[in-house]
C-alpha positions in Angstrom: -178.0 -155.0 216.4 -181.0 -157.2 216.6 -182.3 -158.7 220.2 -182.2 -162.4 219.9 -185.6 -164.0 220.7 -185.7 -165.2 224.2 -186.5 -169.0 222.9 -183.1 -169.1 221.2 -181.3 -167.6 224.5 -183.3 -170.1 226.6 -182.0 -172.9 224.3 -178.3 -172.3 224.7 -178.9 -171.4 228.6 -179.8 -175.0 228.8 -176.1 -176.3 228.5 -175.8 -174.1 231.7 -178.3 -175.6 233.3 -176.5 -179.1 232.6 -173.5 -177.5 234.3 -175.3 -176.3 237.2 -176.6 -179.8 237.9 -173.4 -181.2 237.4 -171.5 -178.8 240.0 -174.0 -179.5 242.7 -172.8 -183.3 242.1 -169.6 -182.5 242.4 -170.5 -180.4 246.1 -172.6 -183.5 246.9 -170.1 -186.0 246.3 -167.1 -184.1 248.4 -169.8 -183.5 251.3 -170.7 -187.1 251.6 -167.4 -188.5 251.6 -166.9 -186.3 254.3 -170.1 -186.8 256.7 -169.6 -190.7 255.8 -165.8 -190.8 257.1 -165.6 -187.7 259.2 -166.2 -189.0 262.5 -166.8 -185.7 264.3 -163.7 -183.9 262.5 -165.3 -180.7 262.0 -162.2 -179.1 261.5 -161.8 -180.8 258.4 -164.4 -178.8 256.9 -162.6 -175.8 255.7 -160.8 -178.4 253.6 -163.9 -179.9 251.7 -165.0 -176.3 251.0 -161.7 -176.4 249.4 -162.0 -179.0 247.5 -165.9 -178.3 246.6 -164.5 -175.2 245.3 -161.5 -176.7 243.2 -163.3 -179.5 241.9 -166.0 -176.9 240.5 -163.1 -174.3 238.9 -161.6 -177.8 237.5 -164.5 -178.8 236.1 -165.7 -174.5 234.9 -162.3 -174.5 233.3 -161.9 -178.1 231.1 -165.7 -176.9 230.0 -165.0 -174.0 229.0 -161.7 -174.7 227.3 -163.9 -177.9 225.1 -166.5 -175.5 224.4 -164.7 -172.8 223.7 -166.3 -172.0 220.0 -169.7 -173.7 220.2 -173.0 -172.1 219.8 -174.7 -173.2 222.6 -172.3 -171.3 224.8 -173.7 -167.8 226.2 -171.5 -164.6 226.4 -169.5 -164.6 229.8 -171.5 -161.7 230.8 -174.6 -163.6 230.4 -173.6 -167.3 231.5 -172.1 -166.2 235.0 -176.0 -164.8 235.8 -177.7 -167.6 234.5 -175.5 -170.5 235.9 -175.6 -168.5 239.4 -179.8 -168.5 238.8 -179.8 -172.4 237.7 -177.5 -173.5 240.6 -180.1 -171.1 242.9 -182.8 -173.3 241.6 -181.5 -176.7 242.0 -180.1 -176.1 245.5 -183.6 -174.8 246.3 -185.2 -177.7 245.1 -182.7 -180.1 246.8 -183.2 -178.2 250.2 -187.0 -179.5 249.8 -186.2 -182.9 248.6 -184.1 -183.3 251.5 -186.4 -182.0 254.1 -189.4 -183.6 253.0 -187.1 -187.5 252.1 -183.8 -187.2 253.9 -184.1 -184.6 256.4 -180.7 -186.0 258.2 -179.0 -184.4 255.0 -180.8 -181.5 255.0 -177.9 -179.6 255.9 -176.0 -180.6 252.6 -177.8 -178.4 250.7 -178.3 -175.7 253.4 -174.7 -175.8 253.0 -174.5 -175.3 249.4 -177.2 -172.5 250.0 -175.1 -170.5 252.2 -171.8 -170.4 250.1 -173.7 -170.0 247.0 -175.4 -167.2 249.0 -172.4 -165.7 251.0 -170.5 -165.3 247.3 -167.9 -167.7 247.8 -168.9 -169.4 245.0 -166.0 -168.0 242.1 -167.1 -167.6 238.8 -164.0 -166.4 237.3 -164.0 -169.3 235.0 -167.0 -168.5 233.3 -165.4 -164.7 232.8 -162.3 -166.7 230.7 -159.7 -165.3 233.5 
């Protein structure tokens, strides 16, 4: 079998990098709501991580099932490496931009950092289970 040229891989990883920036929307969004109407209730925060992690296996799972057949979409071996990489890079980024323009949210992204870090982040929806 013949290797495929890297250009063509790194033009379908793109979708994935689309998804990456779409899940750490999704993360933000839950983890503003919450700072914004928290008022101290730490406690609550085992139940955004819930819900950071649902809304992300929600959203894994109605891509996947839409773009089930289409070209652009990697092997499961392959995606689950390269979405882990591209979310590695945007949280990165957004740790800067946060220090350097927000640093009162820094901790958003530290956040995101940690649990993509720690491996809580499930990617059985990228493996089709």
């Amino acid at each position: 079998q013949r290797k495929r040229p890297r250009l063509e891989i790194g033009k379908r990883g793109f979708a994935l990098r689309d998804v990456a920036g779409m899940l750490r929307s999704l993360e933000y969004a839950v983890l503003a709501a919450w700072h914004e109407h928290r008022g101290g209730a730490d406690a609550l925060a085992p139940w955004c991580d819930h819900l950071v992690a649902w809304c992300e296996a929600t959203f894994l799972s109605a891509y996947l099932d839409t773009a089930a057949d289409a070209p652009f979409l990697l092997p499961p071996a392959t995606r689950e490496d390269l979405l882990w990489t591209y979310l590695f890079e945007k949280v990165c980024y957004e740790v800067r931009y946060e220090i350097n323009h927000r640093p009162s949210w820094r901790w958003l992204p530290a956040r995101g950092l940690r649990r993509l870090l720690e491996a809580d982040w499930d990617v059985s929806a990228l493996r089709g289970a």
